[in-house]
N, C-alpha and C positions, 0 to 999 in steps of 0.2 A: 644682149648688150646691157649693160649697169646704166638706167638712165636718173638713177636716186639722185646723183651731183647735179641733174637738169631741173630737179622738181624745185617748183616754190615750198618755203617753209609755210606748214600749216598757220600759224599765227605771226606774220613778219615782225608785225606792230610790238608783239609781247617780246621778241626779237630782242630788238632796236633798245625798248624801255629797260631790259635786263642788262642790255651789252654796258651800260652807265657803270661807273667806279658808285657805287652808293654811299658806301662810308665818306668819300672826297665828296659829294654830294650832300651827305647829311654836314657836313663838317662843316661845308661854306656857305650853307644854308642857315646855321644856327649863328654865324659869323656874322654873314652881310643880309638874312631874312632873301636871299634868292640865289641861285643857280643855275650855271646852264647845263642843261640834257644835250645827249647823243642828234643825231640827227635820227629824229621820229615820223618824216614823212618825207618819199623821193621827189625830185622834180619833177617827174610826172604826176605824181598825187597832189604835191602843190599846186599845178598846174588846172588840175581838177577841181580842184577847191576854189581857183580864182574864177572858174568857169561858174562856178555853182552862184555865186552873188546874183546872175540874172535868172534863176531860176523861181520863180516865186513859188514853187509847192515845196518846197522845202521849208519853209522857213514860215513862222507865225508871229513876229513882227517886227517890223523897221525902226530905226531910231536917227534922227537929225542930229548928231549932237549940238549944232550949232544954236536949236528952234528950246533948246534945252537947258544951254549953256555949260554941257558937260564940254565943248571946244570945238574941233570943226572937223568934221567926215561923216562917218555915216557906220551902220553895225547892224543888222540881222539876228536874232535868236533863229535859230533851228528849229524846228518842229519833232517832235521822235517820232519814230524809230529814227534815231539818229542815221547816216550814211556809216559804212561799216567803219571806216578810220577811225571817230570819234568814239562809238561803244569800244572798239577794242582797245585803243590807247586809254581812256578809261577806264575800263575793265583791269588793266597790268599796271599802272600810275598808282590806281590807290592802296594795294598793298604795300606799296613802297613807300608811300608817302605816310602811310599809317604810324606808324613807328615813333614817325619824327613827332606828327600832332599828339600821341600820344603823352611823348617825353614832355614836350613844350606844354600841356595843358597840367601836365602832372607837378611841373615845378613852377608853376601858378597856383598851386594850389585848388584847382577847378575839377569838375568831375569829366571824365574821359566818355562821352557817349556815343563812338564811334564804333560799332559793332565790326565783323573781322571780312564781310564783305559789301562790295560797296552796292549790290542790290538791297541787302538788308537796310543800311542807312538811306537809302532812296527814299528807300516803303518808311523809312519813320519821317521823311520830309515829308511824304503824300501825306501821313496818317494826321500829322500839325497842318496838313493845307497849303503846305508848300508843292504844288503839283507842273506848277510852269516849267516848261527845260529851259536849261541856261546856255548851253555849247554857244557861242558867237562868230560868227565871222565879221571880222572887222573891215572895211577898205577907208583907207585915206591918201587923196592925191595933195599934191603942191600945197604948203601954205597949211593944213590939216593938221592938228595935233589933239591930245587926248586930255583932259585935265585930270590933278589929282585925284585920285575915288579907290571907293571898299566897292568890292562887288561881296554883299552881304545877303540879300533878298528878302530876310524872312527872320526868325529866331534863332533857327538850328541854321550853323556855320561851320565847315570844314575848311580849318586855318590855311590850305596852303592849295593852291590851284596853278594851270600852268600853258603858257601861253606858248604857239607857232609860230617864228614869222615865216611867209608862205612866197615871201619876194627874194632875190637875190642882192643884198647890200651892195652898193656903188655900182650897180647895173641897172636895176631898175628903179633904185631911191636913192637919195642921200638925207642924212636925216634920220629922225624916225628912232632915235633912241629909246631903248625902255628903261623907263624912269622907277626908284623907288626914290620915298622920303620919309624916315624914320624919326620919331617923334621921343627923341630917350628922356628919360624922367632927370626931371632937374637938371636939364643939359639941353645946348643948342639941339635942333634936327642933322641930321646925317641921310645925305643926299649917294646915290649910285644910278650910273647912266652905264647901258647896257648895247652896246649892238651887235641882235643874235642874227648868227649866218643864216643860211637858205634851210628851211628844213627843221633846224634847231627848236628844243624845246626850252622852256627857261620856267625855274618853279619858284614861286614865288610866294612872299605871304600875303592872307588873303586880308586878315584885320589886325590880329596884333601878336607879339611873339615876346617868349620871356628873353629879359637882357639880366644881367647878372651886376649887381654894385654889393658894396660895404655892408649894406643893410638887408640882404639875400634879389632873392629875383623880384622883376617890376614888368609890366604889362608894355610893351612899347609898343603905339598903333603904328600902323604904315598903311599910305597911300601910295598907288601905284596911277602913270602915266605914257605917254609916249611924246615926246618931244616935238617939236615942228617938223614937219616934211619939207623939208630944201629945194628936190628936184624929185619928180618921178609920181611911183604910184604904187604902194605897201597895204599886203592885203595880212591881216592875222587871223591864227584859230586861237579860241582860249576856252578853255578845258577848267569848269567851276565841277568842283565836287558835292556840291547840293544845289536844290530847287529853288523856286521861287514860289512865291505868295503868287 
């Protein structure tokens, strides 16, 4: 009996990160500085992952936002070896993702120091001292929201990282938008409010991205957020492509 149609795919995750339109992807990414991804993890791996917040060995440290003033919930770093979901979605994100920081740093005029895998740029964050992991799990119940911010950590930055939500929208939150606000030169900011489904991944800029005027390309920062929690209880993964100090 042919049981090959029963087996799991050896790498699902590298899957899921392929199955994406990338060009529609780089296209609306370079447009609006964010995009949403395929559905990157099942409801049962979400499911897992919300499990995982009360696991304290996983994880090497907690953050209030509220004792902070980054806003109100609460966020976990990971500890490595990451859980398999995050090395691997990792591991398939950043070739993909490569492409684009490269174009973007290229017509900034900036030098490209992103080597062609993402262990090797790891090892140049450890080698500057950047050695903390960054993977997060978020939760924010009722009333909870995220403020503006760069997740920068250190020196060395890989412009675009990318974020899970792990709840199911109008089921177990209302609310809970993801927020960017872009900062264009000589011009108002340009605001984009997001609500990613169950699973989804959404890629986003991580500092700043070129925008394009009269006088060639400019630097636009962007801060990224998540909007108030209305009802319920919104847990996320977020996926940084360098270390921390």
């Amino acid at each position: 009996m042919n049981t090959t149609k029963n087996r799991l795919p050896a790498n699902p995750w590298r899957e899921r990160v392929e199955s994406a339109d990338w060009a529609a992807v780089t296209e609306e990414v370079n447009e609006y500085g964010g995009a949403l991804l395929p559905q990157l993890l099942t409801p049962e791996e979400t499911a897992e992952f919300r499990k995982h917040y009360g696991s304290d060995g996983l994880f090497r440290s907690t953050i209030n936002m509220g004792r902070y003033r980054f806003g109100e919930g609460e966020y976990r770093y990971f500890r490595t070896p990451y859980p398999e979901p995050i090395e691997q979605l990792k591991q398939a994100l950043y070739p993909r993702l490569l492409p684009i920081a490269r174009d973007w740093w290229t017509k900034l005029g900036r030098e490209t120091p992103w080597p062609d895998t993402l262990d090797e740029w790891l090892d140049m964050c450890h080698e500057a001292g950047q050695t903390k992991s960054t993977a997060i799990l978020l939760k924010y119940g009722e009333k909870d929201w995220n403020a503006l911010h760069r997740d920068l950590y250190g020196d060395l930055v890989f412009p675009l990282q990318v974020v899970v939500n792990l709840n199911e929208p109008g089921l177990d939150h209302t609310g809970g938008e993801f927020l960017l606000l872009e900062q264009r030169p000589r011009a108002q900011s340009r605001g984009t409010a997001t609500l990613l489904p169950h699973g989804h991944g959404y890629v986003f800029t991580t500092r700043d991205r070129p925008v394009q005027s009269a006088r060639g390309w400019s630097a636009a920062p962007v801060r990224h957020g998540v909007s108030a929690i209305r009802s319920g209880e919104r847990h996320t993964l977020a996926l940084v492509f360098h270390d921390a100090v």
